[in-house]
MARFIBA-464160 format. One record per atom (N, C-alpha, C): residue in one letter; x, z, y. Coordinates in steps of 0.2 Angstrom, whole numbers, plus 5000, padded with zeros to 4 digits. Atoms other than C-alpha are relative to their C-alpha. Last residue first. Layout:
aXZY
...
END
This chain:
x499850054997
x489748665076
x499649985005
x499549984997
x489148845070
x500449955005
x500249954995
x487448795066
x500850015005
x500550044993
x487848635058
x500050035004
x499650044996
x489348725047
x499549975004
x500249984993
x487848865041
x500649965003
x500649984998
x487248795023
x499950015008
x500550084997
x488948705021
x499650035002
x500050004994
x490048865020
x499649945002
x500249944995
x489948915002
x499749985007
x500749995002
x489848744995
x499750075004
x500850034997
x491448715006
x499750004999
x500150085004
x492448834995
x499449985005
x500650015003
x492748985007
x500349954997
x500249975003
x494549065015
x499449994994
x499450015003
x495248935026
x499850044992
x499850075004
x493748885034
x500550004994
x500350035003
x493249055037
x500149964996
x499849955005
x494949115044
x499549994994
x499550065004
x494648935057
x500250074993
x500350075004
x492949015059
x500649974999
x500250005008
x493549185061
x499749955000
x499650005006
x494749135074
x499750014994
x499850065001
x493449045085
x500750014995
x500550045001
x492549205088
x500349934995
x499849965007
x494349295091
x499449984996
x499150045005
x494549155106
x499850054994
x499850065003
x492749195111
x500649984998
x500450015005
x492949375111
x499549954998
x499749965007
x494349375123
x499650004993
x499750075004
x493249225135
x500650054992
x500050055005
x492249365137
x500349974998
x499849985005
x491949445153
x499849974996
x500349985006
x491249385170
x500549994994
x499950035007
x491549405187
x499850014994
x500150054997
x490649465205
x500449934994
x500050004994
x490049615196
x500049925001
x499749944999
x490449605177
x500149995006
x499949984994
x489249485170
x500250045003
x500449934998
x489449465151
x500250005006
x499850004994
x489849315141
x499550035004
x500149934995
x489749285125
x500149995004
x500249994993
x489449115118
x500150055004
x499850054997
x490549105102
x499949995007
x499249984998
x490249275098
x500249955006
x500249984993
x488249235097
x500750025005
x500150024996
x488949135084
x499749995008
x499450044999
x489749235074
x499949965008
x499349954996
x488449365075
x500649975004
x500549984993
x487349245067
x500350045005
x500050075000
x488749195052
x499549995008
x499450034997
x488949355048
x499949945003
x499749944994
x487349435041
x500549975004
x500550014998
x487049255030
x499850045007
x500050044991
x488649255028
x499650005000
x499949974995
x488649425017
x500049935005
x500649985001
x488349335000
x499950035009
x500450044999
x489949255000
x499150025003
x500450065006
x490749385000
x499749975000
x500649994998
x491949485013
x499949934996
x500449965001
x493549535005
x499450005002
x500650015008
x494249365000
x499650085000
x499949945006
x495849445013
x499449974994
x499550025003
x495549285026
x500250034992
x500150075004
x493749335027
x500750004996
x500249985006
x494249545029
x499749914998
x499449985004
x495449485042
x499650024992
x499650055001
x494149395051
x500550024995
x500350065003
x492949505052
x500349944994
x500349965008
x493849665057
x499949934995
x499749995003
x494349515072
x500250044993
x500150045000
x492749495078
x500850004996
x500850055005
x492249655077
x500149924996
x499949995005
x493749705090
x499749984992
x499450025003
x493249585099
x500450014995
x500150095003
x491449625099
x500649975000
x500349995008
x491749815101
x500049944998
x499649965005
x492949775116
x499850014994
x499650045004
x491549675124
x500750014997
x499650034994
x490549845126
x500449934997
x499350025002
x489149875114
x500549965006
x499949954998
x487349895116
x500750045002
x500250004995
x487049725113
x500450065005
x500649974997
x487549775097
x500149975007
x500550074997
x488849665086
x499550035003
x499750014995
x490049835081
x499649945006
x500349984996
x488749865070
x500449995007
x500550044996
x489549715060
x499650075005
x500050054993
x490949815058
x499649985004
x499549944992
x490149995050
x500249955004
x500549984994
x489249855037
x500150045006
x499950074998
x491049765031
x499250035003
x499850044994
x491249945028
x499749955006
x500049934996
x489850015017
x500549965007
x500750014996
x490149845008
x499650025007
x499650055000
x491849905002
x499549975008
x499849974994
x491150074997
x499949945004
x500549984997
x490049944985
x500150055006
x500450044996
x491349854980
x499550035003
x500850025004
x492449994977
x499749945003
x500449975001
x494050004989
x499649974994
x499749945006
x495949954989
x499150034998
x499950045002
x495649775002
x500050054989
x500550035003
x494549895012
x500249974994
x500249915001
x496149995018
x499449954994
x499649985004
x497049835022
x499850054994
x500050065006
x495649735030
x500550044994
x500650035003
x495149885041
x500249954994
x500249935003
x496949915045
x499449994996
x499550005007
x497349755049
x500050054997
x500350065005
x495749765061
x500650014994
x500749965003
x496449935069
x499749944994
x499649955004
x498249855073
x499350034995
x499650045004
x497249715082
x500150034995
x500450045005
x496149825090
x500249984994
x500249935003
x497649955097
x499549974996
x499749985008
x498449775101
x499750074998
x500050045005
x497049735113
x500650024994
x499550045001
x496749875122
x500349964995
x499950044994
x495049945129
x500849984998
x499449984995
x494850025109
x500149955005
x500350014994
x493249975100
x500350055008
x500350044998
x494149945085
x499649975007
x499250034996
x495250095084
x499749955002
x499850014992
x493550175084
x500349975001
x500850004999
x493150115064
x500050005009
x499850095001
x495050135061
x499249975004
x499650014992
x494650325067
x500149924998
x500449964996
x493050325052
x500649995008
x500350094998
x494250205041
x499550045005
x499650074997
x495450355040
x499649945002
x499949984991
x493950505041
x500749955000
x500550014995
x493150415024
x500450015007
x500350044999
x494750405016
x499549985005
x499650014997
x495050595016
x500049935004
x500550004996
x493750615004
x500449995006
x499749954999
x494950534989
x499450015008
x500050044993
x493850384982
x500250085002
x500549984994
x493550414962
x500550005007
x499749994996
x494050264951
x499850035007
x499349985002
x493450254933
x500350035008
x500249945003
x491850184941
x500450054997
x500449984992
x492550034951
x499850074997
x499549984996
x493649994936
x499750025007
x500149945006
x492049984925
x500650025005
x500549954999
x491149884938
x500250054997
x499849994992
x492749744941
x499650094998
x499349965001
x493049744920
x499950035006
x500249955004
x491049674920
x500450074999
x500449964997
x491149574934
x499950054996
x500449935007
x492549484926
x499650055006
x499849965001
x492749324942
x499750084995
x500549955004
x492349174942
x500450064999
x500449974994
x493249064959
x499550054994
x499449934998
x494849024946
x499550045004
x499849945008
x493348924936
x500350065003
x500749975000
x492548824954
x500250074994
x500149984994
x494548764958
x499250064999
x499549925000
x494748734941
x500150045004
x500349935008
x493148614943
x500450055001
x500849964999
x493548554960
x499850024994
x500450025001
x495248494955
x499450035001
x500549975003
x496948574960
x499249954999
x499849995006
x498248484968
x499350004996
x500050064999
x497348494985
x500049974993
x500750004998
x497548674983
x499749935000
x500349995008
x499248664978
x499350015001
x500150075005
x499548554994
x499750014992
x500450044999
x498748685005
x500149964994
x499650064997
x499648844997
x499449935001
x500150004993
x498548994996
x500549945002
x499349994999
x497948944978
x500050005009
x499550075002
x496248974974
x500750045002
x500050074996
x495049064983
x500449964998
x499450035002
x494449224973
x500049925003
x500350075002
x493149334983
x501049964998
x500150044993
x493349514981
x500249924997
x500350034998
x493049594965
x499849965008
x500250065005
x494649634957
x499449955002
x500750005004
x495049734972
x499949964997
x500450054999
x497149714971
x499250024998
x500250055006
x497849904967
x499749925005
x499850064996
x499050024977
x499649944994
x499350035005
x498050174971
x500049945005
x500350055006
x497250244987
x500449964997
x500749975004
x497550414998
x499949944992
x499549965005
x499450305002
x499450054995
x499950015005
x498250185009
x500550024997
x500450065006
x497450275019
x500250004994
x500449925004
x498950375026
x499549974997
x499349975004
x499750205032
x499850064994
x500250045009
x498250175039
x500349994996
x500649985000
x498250305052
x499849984990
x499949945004
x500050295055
x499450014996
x499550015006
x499650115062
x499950054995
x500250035003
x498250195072
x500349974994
x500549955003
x499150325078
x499649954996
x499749945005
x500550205083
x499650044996
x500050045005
x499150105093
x500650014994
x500750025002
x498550245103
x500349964994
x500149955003
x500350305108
x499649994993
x499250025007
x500950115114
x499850114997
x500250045005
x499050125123
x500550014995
x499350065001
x499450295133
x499949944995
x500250044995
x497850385140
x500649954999
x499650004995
x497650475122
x500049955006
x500250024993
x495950485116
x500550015005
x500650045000
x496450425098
x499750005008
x499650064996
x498050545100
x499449935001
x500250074995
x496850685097
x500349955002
x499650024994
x498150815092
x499749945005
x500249944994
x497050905080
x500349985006
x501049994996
x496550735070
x500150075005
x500250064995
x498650695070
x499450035003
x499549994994
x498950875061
x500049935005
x500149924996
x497650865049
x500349995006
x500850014997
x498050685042
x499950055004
x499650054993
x500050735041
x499249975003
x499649964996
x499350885030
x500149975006
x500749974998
x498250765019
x500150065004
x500250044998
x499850655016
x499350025003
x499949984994
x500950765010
x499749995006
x500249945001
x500650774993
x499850035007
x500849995000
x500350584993
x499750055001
x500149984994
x502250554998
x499050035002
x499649954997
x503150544984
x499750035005
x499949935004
x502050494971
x500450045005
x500549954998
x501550344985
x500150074997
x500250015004
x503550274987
x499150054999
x500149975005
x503950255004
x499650004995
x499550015004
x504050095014
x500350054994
x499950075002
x502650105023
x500249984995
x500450025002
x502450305025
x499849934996
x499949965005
x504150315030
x499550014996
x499350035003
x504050185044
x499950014992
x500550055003
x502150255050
x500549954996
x500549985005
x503350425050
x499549924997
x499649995007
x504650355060
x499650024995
x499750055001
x503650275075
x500250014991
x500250045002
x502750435075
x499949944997
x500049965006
x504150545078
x499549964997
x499449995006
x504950415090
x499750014994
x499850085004
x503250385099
x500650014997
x500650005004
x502950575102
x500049934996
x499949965007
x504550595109
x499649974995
x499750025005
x504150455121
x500550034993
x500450085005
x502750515127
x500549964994
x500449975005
x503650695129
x499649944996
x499749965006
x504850605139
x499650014995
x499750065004
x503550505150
x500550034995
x499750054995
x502750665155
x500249954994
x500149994992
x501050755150
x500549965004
x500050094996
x501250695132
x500050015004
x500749994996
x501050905125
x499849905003
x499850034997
x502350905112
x499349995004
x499849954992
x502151065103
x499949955004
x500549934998
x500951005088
x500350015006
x500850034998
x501950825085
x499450055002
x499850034998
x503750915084
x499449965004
x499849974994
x503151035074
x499949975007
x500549964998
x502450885064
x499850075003
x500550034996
x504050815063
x499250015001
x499750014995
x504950955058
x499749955005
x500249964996
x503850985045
x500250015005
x500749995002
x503950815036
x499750075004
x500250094996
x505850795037
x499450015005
x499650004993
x505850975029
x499949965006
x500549974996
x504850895016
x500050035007
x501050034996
x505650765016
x499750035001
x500349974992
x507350855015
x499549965001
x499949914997
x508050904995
x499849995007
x500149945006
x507150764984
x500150075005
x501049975000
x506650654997
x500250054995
x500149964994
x508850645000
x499150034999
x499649935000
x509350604982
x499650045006
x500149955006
x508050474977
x500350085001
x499450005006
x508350374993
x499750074998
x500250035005
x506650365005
x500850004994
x500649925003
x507150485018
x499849984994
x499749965000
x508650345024
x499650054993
x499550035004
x507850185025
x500350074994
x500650035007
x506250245033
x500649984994
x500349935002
x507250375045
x499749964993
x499749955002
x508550235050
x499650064993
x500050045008
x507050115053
x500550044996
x500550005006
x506350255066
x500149954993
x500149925005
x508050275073
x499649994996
x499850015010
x508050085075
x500150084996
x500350035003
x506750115088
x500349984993
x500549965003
x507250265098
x499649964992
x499349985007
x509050175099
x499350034998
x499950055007
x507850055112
x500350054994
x500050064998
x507550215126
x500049984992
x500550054997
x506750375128
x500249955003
x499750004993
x507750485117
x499549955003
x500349974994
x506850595104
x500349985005
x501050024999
x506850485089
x499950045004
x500150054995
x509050485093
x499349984998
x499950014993
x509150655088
x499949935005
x500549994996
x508250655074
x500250015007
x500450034999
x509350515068
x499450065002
x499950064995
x510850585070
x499149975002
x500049974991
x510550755064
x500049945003
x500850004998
x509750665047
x500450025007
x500450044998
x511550575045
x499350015001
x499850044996
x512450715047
x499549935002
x500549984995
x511550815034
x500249965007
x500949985000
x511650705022
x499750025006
x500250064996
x513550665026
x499350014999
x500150075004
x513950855021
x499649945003
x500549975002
x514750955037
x499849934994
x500049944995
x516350965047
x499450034994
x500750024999
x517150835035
x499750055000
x500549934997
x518950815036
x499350005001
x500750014994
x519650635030
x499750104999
x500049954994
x520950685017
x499949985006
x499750034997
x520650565004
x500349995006
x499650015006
x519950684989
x500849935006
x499649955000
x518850735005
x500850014996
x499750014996
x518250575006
x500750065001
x499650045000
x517850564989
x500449995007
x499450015003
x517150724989
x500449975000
x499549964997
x515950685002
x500650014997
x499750034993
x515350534995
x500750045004
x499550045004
x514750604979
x500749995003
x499549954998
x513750734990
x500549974997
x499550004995
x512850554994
x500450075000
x500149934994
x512050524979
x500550015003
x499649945003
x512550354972
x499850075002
x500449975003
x511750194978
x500450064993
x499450005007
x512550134994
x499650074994
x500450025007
x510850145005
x500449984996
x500149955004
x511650225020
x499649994993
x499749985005
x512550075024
x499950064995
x499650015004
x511049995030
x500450034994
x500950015005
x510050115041
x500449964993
x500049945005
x511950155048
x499249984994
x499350005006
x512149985053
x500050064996
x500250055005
x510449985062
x500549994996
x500649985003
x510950135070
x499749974995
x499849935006
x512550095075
x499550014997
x499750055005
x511549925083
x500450044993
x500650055004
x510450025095
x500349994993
x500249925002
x511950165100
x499349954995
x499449975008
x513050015103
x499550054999
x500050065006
x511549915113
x500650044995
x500449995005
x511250095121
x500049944997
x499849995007
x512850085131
x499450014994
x499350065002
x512750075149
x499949964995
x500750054999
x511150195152
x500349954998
x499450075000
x512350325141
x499549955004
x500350024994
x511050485139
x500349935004
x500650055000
x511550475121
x499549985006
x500549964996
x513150495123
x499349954998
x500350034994
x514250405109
x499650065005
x499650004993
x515650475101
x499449975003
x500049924997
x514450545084
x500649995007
x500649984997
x514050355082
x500150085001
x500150044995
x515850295079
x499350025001
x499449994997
x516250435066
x499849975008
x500349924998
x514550395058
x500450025005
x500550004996
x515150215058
x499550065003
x500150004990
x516650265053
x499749995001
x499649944997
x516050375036
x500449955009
x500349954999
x514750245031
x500250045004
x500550004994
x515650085030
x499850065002
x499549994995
x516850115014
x499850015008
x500049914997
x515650155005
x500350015003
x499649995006
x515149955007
x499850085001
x500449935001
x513549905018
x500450034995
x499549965003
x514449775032
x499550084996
x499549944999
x513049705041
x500250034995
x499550035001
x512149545037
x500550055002
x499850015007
x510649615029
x500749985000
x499449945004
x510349705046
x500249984992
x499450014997
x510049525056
x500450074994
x499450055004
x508649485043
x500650025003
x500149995008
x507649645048
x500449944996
x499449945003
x508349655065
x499750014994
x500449945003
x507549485071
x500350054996
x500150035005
x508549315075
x499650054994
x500450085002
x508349305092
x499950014992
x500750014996
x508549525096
x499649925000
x500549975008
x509949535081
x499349995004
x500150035007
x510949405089
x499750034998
x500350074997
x510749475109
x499749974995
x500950004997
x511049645102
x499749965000
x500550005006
x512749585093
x499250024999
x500250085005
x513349525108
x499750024994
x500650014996
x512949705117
x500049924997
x500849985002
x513949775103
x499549985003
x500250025004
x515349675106
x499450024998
x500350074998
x515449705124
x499949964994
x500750014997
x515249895119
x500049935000
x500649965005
x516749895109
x499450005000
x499950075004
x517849785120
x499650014997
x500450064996
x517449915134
x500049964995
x500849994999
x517950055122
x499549945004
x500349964995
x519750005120
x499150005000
x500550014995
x520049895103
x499850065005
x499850024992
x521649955095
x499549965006
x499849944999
x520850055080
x500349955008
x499250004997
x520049875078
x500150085004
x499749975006
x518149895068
x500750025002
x500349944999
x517349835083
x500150084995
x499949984994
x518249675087
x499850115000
x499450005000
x518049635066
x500150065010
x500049945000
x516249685072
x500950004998
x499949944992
x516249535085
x499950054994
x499650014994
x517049405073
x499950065006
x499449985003
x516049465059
x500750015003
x500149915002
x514349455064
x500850025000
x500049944993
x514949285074
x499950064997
x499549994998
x515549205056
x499750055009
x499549975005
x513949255045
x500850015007
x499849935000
x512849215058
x500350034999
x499349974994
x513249035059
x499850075001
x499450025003
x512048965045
x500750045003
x499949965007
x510549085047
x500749975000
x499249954999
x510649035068
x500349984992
x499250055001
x509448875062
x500650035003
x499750035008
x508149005056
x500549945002
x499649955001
x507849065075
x500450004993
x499750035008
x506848925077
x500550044999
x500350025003
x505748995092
x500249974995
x500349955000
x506949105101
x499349974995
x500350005009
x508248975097
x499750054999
x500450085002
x508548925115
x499950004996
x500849984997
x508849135119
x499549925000
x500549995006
x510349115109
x499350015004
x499850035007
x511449005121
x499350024995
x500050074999
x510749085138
x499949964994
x500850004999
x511049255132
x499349934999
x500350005006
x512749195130
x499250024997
x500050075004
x512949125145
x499850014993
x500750044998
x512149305153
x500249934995
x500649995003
x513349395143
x499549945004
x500250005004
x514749305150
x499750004994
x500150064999
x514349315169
x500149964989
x500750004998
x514349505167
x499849914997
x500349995004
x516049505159
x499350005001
x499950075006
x516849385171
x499450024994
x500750074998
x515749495184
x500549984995
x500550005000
x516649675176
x499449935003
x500650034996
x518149625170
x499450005002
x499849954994
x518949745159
x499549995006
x500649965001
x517949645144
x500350045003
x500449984992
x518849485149
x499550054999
x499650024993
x520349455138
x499650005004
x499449944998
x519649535122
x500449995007
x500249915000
x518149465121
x500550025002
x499749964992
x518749265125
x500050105000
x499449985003
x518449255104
x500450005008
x499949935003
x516649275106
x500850015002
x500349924996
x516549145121
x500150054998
x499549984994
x517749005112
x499850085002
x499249985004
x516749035094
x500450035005
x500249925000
x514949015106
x500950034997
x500249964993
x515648845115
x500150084996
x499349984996
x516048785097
x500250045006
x499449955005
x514548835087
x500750005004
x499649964993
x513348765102
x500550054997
x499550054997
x512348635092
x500750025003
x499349944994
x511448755082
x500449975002
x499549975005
x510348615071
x500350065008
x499950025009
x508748505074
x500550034998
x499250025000
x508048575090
x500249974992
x499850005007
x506248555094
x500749974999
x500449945002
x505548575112
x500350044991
x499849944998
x506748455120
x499850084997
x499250015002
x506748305106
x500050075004
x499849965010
x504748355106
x500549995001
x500449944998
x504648315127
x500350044993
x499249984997
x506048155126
x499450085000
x499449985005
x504748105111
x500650035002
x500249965006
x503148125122
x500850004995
x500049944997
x504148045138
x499850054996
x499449974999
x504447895126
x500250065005
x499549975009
x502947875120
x500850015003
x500349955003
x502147875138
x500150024993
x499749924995
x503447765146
x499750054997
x499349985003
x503147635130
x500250065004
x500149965008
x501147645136
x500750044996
x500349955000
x501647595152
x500050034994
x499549954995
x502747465149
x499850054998
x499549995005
x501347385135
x500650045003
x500649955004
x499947395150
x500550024994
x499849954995
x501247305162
x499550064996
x499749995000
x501247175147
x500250065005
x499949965007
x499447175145
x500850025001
x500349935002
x499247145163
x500350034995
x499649944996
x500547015166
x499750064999
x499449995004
x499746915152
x500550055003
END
């Protein structure tokens, strides 16, 4: 009796330890509204102070940096902190210190809750555009202090520059409001921004969203893209990458382009597009020694791709239903087995209607090395490419491919090729673009994956291309109908 009782203790300390483990790990709301409101609204009374001001960033740091994993329970309380430190920033009687120490609070909140949802909450009237250009032509840009206000201007400008009217409009109105204005806001907001894709910190990074935002409005790709487009490919010919500087030109002008490619429209961009191919392939950045170059080039790589190719779904890649579990669940293994037929007839006519620009080959041809590049994000970035580029082809190019991976699975081959390989794989399961018909090639390879391991001196390599092994069997699972995947589940398990 004393046992099982001392066995019932025990056991309640070990659920009780797991529940006080998940209450720490998982938050259930923004607990720390009041604290932060005080903190913001100390601003103005300690932003002289250099330790009060130190010791306040860090606490607030502290604060958001606990919801770097649920970042979605800020959403409710953004509204009032964006507002409270840009009011602070907005204020003709704010001193310069108060300016920065809002900016750098507002860095902390774009850096937890990600600068694509953070820039939807900044101020995007017509009224915004002209101070915030104002306020960014006072900054230096060698500033080591001050790059969170040069960061966040930026990212405010990327916004407000999307008020949808032509921007000589603008001018007028200010001028109608006798504001002075040296030169048209057009041109102002491009000096800015290729000014800050040449410096060699963070502001480098929202330039490049600046450029994507900006290059893309109706009025500006009409009269500077191409411009844009020459200047960055200057810019990409003279630059030799020899010192860190020149690395980090390189990454600015790069950065901006895989931006502008992404998010621009294809008619706009597809004239240009076999020009910006050219000018990468003679600069080799492929055997560059810098990875954050290598994988830029990459990116940009498949960017161009898929601008070469209509933006279409392949009709004949493998259909899997619904990607939601429960509505999959839902569903019945008939309707399930119906949605899985697909018009072979419409696939081979729209395959043959559709010629393959020659350019393509030399994208999936460098995606093809990116694969078997000594750094794991330049892989990574290379496979999503693979999956992306593939997803727009012929079935039978298509094919072509999913054959160039698997040669990645040679003996012959460093475990960089079989990583990468292993993730190509993967992405083309999850994507319905590798078919059925092909596990029988895949499915052997797989599991030579799962065991690799290669003697290298006194240790041994590997265990990277067993974790990506083990991705495409859980990308598998998720992608087939069990009937497909029964034949080889024994072997694999």
């Amino acid at each position: 009796m004393a046992l099982s009782e001392t066995e019932n203790s025990y056991q309640g300390g070990e659920e009780e330890e797991a529940d006080a483990i998940v209450k720490t790990c998982v938050l259930g709301g923004f607990s720390e509204s009041t604290e932060t409101r005080t903190l913001i609204g100390s601003l103005p009374e300690i932003h002289e102070a250099e330790r009060v001001r130190e010791v306040a960033i860090e606490k607030f740091k502290v604060i958001m940096d606990r919801y770097q994993e649920q970042p979605h329970l800020l959403d409710p309380h953004l509204e009032w902190m964006t507002e409270m430190l840009l009011n602070f920033t907005r204020s003709e009687n704010s001193p310069p210190s108060l300016v920065h120490l809002s900016f750098k609070f507002l860095f902390v909140i774009s850096k937890v809750r990600g600068y694509k949802i953070f820039m939807q909450l900044l101020p995007h009237e017509v009224s915004d555009v002209h101070p915030v250009l104002e306020l960014m032509s006072r900054q230096d840009p060698k500033d080591l202090e001050t790059w969170e206000t040069r960061y966040m201007l930026l990212l405010w400008l990327s916004v407000a520059c999307l008020i949808p009217f032509d921007l000589s409009r603008l001018d007028g109105h200010l001028e109608s409001e006798g504001v002075k204005i040296r030169e048209p806001i057009m041109e102002r907001i491009l000096a800015v921004a290729k000014t800050y894709l040449l410096v060699s910190d963070s502001p480098r990074d929202a330039a490049s969203v600046l450029v994507s935002k900006f290059m893309t409005r109706p009025d500006v790709k009409h009269k500077r893209l191409g411009n844009f487009l020459d200047w960055s490919l200057t810019t990409i010919s003279q630059t030799s990458a020899h010192s860190v500087i020149e690395i980090m030109m390189l990454d600015g002008v790069l950065q901006s382009l895989a931006k502008l490619f992404k998010h621009g429209k294809r008619d706009d961009l597809l004239q240009y597009a076999p020009i910006v191919l050219r000018c990468l392939e003679q600069k080799q950045l492929s055997e560059s020694s810098e990875a954050k170059l290598r994988k830029i080039y990459v990116k940009l790589i498949q960017r161009l791709g898929l601008t070469f190719l209509k933006p279409r779904l392949a009709a004949w890649r493998y259909q899997r239903g619904n990607r939601s579990l429960a509505a999959n669940l839902a569903v019945s293994h008939a309707a399930a087995a119906a949605a899985a037929v697909s018009p072979e007839t419409e696939t081979q006519e729209q395959d043959e209607d559709y010629d393959i620009p020659e350019e393509v080959e030399t994208v999936i041809e460098h995606l093809l090395v990116g694969l078997k590049d000594k750094e794991t994000v330049v892989r990574w970035s290379a496979a999503k490419g693979i999956g992306r580029v593939t997803g727009r082809l012929p079935q039978e190019l298509a094919d072509d491919v999913v054959g160039s991976v698997l040669d990645c699975f040679s003996f012959q081959e460093t475990d960089n090729a079989w990583h990468g390989g292993c993730l190509a794989l993967a992405e083309l399961g999850r994507r319905g673009l590798l078919l059925p018909s092909r596990l029988t090639d895949v499915v052997p390879l797989i599991i030579k994956s799962l065991s690799y391991d290669e003697k290298r001196g006194a240790c041994s390599v590997g265990s990277n291309v067993r974790d990506a092994a083990c991705y495409v069997c859980w990308s598998f699972s998720r992608a087939y109908e069990p009937k497909e995947l029964q034949p080889f589940v024994t072997q694999i398990a």
